[in-house]
Residue frames as qw, qx, qy, qz and C-alpha x, y, z in Angstrom:
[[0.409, -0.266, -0.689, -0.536, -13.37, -33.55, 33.06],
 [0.399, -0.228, 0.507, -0.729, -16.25, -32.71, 35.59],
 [0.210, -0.419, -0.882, -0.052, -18.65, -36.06, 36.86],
 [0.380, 0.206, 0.379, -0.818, -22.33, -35.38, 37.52],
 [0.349, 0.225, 0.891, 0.184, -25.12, -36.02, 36.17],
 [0.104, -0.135, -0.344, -0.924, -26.89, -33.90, 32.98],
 [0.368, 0.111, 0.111, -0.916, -30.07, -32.18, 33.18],
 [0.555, 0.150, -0.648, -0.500, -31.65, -35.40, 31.30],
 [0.373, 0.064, -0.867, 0.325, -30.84, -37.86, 33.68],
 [0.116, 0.246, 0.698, -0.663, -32.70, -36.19, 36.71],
 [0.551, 0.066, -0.201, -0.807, -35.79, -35.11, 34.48],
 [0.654, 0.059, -0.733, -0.177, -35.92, -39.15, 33.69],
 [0.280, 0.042, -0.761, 0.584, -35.35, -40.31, 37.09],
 [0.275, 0.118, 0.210, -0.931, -37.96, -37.86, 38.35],
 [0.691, -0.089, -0.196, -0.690, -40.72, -38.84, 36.11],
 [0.643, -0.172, -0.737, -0.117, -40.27, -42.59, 36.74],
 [0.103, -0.319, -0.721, 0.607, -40.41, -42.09, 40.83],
 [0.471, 0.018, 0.374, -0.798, -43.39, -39.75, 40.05],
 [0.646, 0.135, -0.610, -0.438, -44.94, -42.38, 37.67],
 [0.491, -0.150, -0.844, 0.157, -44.48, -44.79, 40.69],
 [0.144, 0.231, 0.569, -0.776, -46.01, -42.69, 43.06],
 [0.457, 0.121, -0.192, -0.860, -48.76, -42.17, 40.81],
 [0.777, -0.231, -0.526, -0.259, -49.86, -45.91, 41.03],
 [0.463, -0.124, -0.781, 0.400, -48.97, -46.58, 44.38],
 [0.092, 0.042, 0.418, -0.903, -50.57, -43.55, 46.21],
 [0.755, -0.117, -0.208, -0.611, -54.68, -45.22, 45.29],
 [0.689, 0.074, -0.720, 0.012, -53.31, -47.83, 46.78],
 [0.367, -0.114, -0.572, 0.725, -52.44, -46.44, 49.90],
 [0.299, -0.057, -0.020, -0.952, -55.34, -44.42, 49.88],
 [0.761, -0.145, -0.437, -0.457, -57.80, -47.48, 49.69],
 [0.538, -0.133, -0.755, 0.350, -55.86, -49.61, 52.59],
 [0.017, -0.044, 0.427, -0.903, -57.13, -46.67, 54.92],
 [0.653, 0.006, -0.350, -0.671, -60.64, -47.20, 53.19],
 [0.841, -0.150, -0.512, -0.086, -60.90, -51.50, 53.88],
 [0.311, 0.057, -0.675, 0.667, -59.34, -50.54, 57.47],
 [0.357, -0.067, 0.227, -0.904, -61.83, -48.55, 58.47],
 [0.718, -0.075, -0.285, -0.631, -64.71, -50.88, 56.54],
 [0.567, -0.104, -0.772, 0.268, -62.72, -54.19, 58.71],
 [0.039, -0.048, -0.728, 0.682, -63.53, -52.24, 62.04],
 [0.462, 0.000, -0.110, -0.880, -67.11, -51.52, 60.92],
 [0.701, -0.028, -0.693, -0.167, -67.70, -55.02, 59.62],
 [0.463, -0.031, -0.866, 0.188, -66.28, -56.26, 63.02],
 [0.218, -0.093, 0.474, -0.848, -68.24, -53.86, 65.47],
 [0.653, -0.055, -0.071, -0.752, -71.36, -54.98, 64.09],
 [0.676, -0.103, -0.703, 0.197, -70.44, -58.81, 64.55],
 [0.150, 0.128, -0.580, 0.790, -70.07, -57.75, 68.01],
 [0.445, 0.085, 0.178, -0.874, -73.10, -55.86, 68.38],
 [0.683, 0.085, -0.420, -0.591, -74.77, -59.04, 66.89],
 [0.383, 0.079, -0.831, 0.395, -73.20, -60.83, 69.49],
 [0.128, 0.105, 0.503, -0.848, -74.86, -58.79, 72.10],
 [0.622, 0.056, -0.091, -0.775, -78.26, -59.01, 70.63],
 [0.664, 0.042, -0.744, -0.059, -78.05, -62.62, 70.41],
 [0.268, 0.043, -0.729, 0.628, -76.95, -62.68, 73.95],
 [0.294, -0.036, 0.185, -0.937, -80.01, -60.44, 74.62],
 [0.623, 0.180, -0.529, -0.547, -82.22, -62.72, 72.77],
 [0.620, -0.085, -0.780, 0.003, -81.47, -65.41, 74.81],
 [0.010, -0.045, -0.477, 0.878, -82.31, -63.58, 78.01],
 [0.190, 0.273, 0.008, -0.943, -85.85, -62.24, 76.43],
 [0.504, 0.339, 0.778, 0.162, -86.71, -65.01, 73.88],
 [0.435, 0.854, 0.283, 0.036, -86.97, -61.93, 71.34],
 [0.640, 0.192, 0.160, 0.726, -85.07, -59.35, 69.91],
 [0.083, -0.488, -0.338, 0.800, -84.96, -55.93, 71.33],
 [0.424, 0.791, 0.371, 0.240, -87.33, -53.02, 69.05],
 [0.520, -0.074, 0.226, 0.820, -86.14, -50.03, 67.71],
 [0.280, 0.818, 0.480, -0.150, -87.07, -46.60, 66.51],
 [0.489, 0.849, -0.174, -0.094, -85.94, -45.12, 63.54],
 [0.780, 0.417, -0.123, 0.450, -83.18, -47.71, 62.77],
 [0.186, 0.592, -0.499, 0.605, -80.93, -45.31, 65.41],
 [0.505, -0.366, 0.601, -0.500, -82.22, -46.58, 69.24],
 [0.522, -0.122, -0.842, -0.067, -82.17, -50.01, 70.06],
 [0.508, -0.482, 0.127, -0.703, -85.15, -50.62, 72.92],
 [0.804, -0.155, -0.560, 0.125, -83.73, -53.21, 74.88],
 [0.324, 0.322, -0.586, 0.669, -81.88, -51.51, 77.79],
 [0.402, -0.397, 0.212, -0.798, -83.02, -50.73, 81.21],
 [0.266, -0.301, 0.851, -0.339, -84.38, -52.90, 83.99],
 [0.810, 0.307, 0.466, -0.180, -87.30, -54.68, 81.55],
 [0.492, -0.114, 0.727, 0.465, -85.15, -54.40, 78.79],
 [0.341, 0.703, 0.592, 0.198, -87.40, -51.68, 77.11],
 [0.206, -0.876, -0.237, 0.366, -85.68, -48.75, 77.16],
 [0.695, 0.704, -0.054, 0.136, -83.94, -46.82, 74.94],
 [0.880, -0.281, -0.021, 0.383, -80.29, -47.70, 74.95],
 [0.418, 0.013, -0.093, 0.904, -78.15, -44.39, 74.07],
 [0.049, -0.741, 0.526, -0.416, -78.19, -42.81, 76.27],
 [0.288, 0.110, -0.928, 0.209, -76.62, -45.46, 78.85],
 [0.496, -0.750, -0.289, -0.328, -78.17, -46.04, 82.06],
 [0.291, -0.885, 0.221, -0.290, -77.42, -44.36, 84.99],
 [0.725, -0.618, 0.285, 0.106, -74.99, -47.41, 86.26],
 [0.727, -0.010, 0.299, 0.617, -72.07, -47.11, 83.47],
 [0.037, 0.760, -0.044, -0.647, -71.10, -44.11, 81.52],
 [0.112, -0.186, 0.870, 0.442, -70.83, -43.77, 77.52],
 [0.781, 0.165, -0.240, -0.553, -74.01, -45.89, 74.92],
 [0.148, -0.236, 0.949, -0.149, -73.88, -49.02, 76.47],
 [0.654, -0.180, -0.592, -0.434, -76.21, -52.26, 75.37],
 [0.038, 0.194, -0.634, 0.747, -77.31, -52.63, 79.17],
 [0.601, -0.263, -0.161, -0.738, -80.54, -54.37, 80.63],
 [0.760, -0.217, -0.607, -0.083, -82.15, -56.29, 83.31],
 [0.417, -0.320, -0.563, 0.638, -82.02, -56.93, 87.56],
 [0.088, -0.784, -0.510, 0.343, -83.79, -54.02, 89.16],
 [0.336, -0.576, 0.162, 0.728, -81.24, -51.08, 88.50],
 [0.434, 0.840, -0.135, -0.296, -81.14, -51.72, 84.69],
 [0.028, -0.736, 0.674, 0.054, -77.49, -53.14, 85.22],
 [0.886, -0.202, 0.346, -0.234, -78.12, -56.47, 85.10],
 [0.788, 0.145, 0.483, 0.354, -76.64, -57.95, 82.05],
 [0.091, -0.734, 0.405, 0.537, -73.68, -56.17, 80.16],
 [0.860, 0.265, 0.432, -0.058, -74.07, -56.86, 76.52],
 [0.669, 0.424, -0.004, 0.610, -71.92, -54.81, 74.98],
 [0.442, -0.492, -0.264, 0.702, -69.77, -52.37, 77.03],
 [0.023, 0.596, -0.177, -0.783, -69.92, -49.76, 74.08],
 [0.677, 0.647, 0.329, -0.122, -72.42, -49.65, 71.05],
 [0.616, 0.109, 0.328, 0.707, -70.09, -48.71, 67.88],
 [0.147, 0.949, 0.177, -0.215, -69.84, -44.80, 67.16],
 [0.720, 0.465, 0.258, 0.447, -67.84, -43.13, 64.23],
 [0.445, 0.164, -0.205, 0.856, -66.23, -40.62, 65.17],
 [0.237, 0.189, 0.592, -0.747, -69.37, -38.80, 67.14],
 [0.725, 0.057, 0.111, -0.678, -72.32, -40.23, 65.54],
 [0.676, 0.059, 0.717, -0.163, -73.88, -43.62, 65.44],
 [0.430, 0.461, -0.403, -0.663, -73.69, -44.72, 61.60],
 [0.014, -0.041, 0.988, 0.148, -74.85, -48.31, 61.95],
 [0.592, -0.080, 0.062, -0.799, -78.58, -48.94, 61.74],
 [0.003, -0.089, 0.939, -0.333, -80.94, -51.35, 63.85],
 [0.628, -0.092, -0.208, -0.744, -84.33, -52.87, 62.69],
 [0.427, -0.068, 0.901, -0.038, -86.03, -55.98, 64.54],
 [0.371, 0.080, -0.816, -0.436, -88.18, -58.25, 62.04],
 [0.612, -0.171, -0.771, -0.033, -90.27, -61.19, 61.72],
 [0.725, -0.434, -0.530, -0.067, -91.70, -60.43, 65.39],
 [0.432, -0.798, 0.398, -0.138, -88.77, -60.14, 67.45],
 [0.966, 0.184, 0.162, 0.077, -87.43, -63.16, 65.85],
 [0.723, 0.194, 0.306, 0.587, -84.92, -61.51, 63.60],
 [0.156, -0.907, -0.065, 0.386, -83.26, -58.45, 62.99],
 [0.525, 0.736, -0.017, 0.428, -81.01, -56.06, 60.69],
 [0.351, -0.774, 0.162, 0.502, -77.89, -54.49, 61.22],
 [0.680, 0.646, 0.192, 0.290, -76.92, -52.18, 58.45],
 [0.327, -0.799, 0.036, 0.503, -73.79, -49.83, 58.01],
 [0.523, 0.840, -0.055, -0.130, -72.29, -48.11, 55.21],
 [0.674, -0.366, 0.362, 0.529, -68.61, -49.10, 54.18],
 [0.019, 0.803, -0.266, -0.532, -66.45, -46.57, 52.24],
 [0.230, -0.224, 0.878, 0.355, -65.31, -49.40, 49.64],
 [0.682, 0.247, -0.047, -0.687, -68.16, -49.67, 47.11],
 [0.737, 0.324, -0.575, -0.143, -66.27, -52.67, 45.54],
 [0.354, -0.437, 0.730, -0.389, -66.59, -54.66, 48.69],
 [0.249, -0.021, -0.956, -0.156, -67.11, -58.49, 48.10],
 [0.190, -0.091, -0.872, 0.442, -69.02, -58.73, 51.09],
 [0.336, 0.124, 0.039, -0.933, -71.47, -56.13, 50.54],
 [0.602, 0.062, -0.631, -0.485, -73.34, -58.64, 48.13],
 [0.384, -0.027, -0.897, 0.218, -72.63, -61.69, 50.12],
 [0.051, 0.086, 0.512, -0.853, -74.35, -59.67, 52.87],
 [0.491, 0.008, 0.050, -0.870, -77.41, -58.46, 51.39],
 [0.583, 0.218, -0.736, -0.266, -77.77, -61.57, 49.84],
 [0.382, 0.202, -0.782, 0.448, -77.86, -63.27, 52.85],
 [0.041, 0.443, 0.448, -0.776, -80.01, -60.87, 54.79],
 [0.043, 0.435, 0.589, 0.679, -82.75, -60.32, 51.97],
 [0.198, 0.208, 0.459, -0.841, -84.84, -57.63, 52.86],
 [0.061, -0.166, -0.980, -0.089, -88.08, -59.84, 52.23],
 [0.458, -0.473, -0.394, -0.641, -92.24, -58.56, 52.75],
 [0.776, -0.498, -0.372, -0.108, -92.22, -60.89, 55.60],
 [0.602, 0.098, -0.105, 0.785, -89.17, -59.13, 57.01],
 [0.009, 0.077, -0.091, -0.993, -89.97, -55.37, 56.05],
 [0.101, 0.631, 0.760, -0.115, -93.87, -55.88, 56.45],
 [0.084, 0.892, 0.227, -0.383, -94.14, -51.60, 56.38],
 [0.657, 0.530, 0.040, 0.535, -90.92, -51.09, 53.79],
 [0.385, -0.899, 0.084, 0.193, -88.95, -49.32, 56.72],
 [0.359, -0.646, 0.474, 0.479, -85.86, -50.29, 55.70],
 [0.820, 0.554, -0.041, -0.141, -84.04, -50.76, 52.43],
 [0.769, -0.061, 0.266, 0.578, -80.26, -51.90, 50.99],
 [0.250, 0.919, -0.026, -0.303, -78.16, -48.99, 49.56],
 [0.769, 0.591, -0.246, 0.008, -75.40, -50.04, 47.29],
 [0.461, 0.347, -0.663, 0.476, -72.54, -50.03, 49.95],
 [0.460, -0.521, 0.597, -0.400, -74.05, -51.11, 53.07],
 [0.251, 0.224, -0.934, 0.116, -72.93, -54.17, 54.57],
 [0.640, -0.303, -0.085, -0.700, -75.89, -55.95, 56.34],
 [0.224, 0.116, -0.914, 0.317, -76.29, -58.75, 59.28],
 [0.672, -0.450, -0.075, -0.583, -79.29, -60.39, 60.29],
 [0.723, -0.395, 0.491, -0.282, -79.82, -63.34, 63.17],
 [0.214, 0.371, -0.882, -0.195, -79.00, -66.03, 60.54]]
């Protein structure tokens, strides 16, 4: 009497491992998804650091033009900031002292694999400001919490430059 196992057996066997790959591989497919949106989320905390930091230097918030240049860099702090200036290499958040170099606010603005996909609006004056950025995860808690948070308001968005799209994540001065 030969052992082994019949043609049944491995068919069975088979489907249930593909049946478990079949739910587990969206799974693993989304953790690559809320990785990516966690470094997004945290660059722009950052980059709100630095504007803050700026802010208290300035007593304002740098301007912008088209939601892609922030105009804070350079030795008044009115220049557009990518490109750097001449004393670092790279899109650095860079302004003040004669040169430009004075104050290092952020060593490196946040870029996605080669383009810039966060966007930068000031407000209210110079008072307050937007940072928006798309995040791959429509079904992101935080999205809401965000927008919510950051209303884009008349007294805000005075010209309707900017708006909310369903999955960006959004940070104003607070």
């Amino acid at each position: 009497m030969k052992r082994g196992f019949t043609l049944i057996e491995l068919l069975v066997v088979i489907a249930v491992i593909a049946v478990i790959v079949g739910f587990a591989m969206p799974n693993f497919l989304g953790a690559r998804e809320r990785a990516r949106d966690t470094k997004r989320k945290s660059e722009l905390v950052q980059l709100k650091n630095a504007l803050r930091m700026y802010y208290n230097d300035y007593n304002k918030y740098p301007t912008w033009t088209n939601g892609l240049v922030i105009v804070g860099c350079g030795a008044a702090g009115t220049s557009n900031c990518p490109p750097s200036p001449a004393c670092t290499s790279g899109a650095e958040f860079v302004a003040g002292g004669t040169d430009g170099c004075g104050n290092m606010y952020m060593r490196k603005l946040p870029i996605i694999g080669t383009a810039q996909q966060y966007r930068y609006y000031q407000v209210a004056g110079g008072d307050d400001f937007r940072l928006k950025i798309n995040l791959d995860n429509p079904s992101d808690a935080d999205i809401t919490t965000s927008q919510a948070r950051c209303p884009v308001a008349p007294a805000t968005n005075p010209s309707g430059v900017f708006t909310y799209g369903s999955t960006d994540y959004v940070l104003c001065a607070d």
